[in-house]
Biopython code that builds the backbone (N, CA, C, O; Angstrom):
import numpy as np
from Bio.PDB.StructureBuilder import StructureBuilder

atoms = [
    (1, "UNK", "N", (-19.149, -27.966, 2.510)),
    (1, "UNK", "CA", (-17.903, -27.248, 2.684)),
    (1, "UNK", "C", (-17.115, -27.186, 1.377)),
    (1, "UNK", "O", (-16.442, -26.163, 1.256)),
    (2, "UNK", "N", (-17.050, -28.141, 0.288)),
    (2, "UNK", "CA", (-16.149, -28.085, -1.044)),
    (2, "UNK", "C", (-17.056, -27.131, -1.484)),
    (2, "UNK", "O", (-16.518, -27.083, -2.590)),
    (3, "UNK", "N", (-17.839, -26.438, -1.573)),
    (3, "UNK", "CA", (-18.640, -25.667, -2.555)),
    (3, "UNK", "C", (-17.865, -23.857, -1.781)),
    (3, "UNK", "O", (-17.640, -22.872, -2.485)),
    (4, "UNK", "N", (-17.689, -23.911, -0.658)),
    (4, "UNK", "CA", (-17.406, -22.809, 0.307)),
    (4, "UNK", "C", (-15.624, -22.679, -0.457)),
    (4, "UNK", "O", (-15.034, -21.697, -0.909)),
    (5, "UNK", "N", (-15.193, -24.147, -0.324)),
    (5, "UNK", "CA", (-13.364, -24.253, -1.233)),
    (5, "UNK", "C", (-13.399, -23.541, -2.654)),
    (5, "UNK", "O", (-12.706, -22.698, -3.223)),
    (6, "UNK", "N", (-14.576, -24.307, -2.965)),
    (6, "UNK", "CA", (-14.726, -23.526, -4.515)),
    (6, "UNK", "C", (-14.527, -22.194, -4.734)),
    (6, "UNK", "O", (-13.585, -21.705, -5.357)),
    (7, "UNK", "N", (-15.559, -21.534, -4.135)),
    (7, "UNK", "CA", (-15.644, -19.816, -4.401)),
    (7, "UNK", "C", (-14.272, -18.979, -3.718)),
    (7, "UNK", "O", (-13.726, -17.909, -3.987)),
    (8, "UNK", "N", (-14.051, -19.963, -2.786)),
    (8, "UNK", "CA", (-12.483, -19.230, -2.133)),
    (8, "UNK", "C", (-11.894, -19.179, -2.987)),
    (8, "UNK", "O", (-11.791, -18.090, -3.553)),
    (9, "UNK", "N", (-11.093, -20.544, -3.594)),
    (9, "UNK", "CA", (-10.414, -20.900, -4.884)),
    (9, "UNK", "C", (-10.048, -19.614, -5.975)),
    (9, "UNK", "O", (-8.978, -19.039, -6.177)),
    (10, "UNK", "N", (-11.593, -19.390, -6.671)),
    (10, "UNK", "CA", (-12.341, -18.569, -7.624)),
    (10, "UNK", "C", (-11.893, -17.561, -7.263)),
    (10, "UNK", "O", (-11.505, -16.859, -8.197)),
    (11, "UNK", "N", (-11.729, -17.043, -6.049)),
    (11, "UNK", "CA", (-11.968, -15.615, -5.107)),
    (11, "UNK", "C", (-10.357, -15.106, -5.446)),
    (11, "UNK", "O", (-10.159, -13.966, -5.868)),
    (12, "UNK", "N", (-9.572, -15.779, -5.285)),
    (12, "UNK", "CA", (-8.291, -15.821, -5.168)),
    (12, "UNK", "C", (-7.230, -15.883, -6.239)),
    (12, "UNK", "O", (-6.004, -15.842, -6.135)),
    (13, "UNK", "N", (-8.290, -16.031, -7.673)),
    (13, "UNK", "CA", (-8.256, -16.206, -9.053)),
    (13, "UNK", "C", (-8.167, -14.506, -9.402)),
    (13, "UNK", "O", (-7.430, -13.929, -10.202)),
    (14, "UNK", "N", (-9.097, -14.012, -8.580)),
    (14, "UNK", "CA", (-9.765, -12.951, -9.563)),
    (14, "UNK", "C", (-8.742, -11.901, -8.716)),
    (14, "UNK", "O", (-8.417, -10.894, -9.346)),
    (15, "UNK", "N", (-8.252, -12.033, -7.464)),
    (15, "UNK", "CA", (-7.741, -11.346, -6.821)),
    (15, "UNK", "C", (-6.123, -10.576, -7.450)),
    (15, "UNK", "O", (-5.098, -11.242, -7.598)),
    (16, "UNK", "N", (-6.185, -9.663, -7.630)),
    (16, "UNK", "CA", (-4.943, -8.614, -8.044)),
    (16, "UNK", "C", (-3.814, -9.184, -7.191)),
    (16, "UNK", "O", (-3.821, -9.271, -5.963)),
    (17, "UNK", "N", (-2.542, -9.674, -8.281)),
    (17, "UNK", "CA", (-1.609, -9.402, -7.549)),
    (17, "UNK", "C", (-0.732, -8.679, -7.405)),
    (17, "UNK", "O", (-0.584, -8.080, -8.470)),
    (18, "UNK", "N", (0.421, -8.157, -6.233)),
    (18, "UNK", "CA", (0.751, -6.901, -5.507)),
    (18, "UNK", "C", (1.391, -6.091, -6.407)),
    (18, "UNK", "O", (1.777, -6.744, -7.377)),
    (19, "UNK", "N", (1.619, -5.090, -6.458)),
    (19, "UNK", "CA", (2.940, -4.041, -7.319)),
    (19, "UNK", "C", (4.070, -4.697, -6.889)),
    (19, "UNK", "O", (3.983, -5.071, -5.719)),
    (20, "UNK", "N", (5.180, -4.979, -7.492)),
    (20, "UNK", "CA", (6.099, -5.043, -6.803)),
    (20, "UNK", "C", (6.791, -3.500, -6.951)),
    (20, "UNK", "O", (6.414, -2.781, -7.876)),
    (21, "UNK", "N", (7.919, -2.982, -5.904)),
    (21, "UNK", "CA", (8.581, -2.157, -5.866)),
    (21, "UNK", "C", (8.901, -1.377, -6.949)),
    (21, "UNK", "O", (8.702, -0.189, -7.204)),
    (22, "UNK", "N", (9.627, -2.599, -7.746)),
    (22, "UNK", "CA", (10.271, -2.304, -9.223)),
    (22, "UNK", "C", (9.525, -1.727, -9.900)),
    (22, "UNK", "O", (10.029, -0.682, -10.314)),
    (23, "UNK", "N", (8.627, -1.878, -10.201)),
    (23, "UNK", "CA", (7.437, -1.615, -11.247)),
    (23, "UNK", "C", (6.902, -0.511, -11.358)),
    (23, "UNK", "O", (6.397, -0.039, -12.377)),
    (24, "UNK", "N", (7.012, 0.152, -9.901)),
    (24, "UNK", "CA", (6.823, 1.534, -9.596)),
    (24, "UNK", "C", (7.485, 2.348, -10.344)),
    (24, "UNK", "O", (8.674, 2.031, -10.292)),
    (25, "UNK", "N", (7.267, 3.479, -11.195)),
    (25, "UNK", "CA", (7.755, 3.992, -12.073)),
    (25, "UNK", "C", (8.046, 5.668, -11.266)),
    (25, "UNK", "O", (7.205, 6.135, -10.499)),
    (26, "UNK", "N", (9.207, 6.325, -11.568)),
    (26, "UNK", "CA", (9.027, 7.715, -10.899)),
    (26, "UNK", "C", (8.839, 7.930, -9.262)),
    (26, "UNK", "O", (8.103, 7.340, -8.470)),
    (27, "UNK", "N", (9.702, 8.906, -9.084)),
    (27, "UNK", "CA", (9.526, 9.144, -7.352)),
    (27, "UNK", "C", (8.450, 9.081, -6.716)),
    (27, "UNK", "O", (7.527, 9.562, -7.373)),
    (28, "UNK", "N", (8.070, 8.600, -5.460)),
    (28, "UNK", "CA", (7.076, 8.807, -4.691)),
    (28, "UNK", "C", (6.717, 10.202, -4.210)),
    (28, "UNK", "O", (7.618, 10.870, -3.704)),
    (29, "UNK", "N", (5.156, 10.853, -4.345)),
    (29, "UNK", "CA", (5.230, 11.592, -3.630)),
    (29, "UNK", "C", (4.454, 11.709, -2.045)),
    (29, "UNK", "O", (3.283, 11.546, -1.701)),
    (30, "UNK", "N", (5.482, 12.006, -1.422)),
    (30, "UNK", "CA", (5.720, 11.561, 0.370)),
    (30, "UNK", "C", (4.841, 12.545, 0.939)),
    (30, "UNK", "O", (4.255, 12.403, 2.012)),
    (31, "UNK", "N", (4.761, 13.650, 0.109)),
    (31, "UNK", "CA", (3.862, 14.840, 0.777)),
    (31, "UNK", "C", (2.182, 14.779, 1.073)),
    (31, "UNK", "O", (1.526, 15.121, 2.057)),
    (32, "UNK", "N", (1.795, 14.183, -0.237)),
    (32, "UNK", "CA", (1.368, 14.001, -1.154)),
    (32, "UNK", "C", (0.747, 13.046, 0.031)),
    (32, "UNK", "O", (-0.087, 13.389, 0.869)),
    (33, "UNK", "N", (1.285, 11.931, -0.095)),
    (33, "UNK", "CA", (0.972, 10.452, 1.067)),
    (33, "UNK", "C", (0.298, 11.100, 2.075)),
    (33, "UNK", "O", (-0.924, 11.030, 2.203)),
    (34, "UNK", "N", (1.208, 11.885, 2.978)),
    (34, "UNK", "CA", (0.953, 12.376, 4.148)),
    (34, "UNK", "C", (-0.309, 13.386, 4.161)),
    (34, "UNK", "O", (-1.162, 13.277, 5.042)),
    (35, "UNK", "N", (-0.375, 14.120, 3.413)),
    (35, "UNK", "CA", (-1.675, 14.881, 3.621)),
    (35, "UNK", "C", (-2.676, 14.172, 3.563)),
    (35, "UNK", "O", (-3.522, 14.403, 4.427)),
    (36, "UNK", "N", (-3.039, 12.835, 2.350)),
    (36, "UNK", "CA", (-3.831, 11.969, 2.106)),
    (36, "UNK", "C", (-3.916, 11.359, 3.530)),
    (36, "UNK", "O", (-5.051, 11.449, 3.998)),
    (37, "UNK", "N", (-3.021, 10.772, 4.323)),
    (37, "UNK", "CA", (-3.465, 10.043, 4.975)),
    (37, "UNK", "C", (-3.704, 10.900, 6.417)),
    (37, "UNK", "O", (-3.999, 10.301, 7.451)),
    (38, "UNK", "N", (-3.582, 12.024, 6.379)),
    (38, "UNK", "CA", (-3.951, 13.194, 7.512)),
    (38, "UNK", "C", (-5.836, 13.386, 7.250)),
    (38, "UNK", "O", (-6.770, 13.156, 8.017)),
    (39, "UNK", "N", (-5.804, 13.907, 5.812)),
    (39, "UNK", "CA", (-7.268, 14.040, 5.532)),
    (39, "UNK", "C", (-8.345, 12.660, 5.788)),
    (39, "UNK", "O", (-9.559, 12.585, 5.600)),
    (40, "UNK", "N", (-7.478, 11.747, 6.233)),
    (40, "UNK", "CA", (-8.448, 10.340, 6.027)),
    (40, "UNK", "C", (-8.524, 10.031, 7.704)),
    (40, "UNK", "O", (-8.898, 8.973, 8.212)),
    (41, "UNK", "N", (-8.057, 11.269, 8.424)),
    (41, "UNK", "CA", (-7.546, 10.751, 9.962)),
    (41, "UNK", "C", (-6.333, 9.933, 10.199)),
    (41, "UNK", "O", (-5.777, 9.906, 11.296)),
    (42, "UNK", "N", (-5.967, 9.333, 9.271)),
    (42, "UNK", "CA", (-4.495, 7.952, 9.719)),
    (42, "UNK", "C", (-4.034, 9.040, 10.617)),
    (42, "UNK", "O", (-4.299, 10.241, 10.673)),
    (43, "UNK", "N", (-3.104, 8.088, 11.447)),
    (43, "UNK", "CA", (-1.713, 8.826, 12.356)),
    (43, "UNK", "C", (-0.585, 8.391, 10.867)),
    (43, "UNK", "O", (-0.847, 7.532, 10.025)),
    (44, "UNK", "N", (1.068, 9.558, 10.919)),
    (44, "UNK", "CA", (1.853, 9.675, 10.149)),
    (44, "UNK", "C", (2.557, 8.204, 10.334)),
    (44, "UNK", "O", (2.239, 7.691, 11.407)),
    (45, "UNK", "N", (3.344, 7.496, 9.621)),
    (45, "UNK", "CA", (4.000, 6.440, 10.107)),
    (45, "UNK", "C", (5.268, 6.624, 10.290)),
    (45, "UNK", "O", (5.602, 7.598, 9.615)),
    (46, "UNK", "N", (6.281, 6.122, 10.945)),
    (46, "UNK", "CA", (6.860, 6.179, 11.643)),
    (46, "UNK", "C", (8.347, 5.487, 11.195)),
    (46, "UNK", "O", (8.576, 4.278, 11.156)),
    (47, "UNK", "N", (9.500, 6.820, 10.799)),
    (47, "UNK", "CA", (10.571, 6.571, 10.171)),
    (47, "UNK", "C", (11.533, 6.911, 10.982)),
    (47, "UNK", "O", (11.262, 7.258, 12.132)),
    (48, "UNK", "N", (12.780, 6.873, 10.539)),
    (48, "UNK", "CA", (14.026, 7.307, 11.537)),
    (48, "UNK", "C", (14.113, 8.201, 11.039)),
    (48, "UNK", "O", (13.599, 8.361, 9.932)),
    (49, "UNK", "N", (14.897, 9.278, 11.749)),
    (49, "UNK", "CA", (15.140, 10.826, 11.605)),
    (49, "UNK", "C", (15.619, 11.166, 9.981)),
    (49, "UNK", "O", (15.097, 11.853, 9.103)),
    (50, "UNK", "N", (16.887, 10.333, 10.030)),
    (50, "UNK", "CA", (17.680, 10.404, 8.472)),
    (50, "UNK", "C", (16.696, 10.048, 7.808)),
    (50, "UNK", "O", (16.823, 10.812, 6.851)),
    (51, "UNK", "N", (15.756, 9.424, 7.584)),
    (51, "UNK", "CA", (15.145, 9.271, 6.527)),
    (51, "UNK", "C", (14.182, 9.751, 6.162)),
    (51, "UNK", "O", (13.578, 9.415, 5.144)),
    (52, "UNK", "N", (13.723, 11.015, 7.272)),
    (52, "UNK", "CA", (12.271, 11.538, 7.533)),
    (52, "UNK", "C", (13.023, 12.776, 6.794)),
    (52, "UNK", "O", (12.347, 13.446, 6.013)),
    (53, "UNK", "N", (14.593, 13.164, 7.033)),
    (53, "UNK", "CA", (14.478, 14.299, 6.362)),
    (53, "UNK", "C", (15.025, 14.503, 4.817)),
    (53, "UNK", "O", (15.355, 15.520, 4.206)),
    (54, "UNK", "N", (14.988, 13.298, 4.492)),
    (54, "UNK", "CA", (15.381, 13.057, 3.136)),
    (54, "UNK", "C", (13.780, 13.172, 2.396)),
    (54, "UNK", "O", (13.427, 13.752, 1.369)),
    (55, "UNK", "N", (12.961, 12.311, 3.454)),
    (55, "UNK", "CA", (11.648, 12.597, 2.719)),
    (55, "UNK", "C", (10.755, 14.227, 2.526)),
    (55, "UNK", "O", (10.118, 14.724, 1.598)),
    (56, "UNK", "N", (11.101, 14.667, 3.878)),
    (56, "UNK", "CA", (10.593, 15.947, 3.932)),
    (56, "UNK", "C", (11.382, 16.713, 3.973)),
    (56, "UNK", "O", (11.082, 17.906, 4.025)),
]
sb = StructureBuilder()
sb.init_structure("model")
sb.init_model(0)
sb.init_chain("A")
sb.init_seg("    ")
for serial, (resi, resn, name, xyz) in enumerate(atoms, 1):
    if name == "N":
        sb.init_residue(resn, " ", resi, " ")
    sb.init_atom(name, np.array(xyz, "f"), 0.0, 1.0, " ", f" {name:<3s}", serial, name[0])
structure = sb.get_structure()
């Protein structure tokens, strides 16, 4: 089992860590999102009105 800890360890080394928010440079594009995730099958996700029409 320490040899199984090991490669986790290792695994978790090599693993990318997240964007934060900030870092994000320039507006999102929301359209852009949505068609991507239409063409991939996703369902749209799910915002409140005010903010759905700020996006779209």
């Amino acid at each position: 089992m320490n040899g199984l800890m090991t490669k986790y360890k290792e695994s978790l080394l090599k693993t990318p860590k997240p964007v934060p928010f900030s870092a994000i440079k320039g507006a999102m594009d929301y359209r852009g999102l949505l068609a991507y995730a239409k063409s991939q099958g996703k369902k749209k996700f799910r915002t409140c009105a005010r903010r759905e029409n700020e996006v779209l």
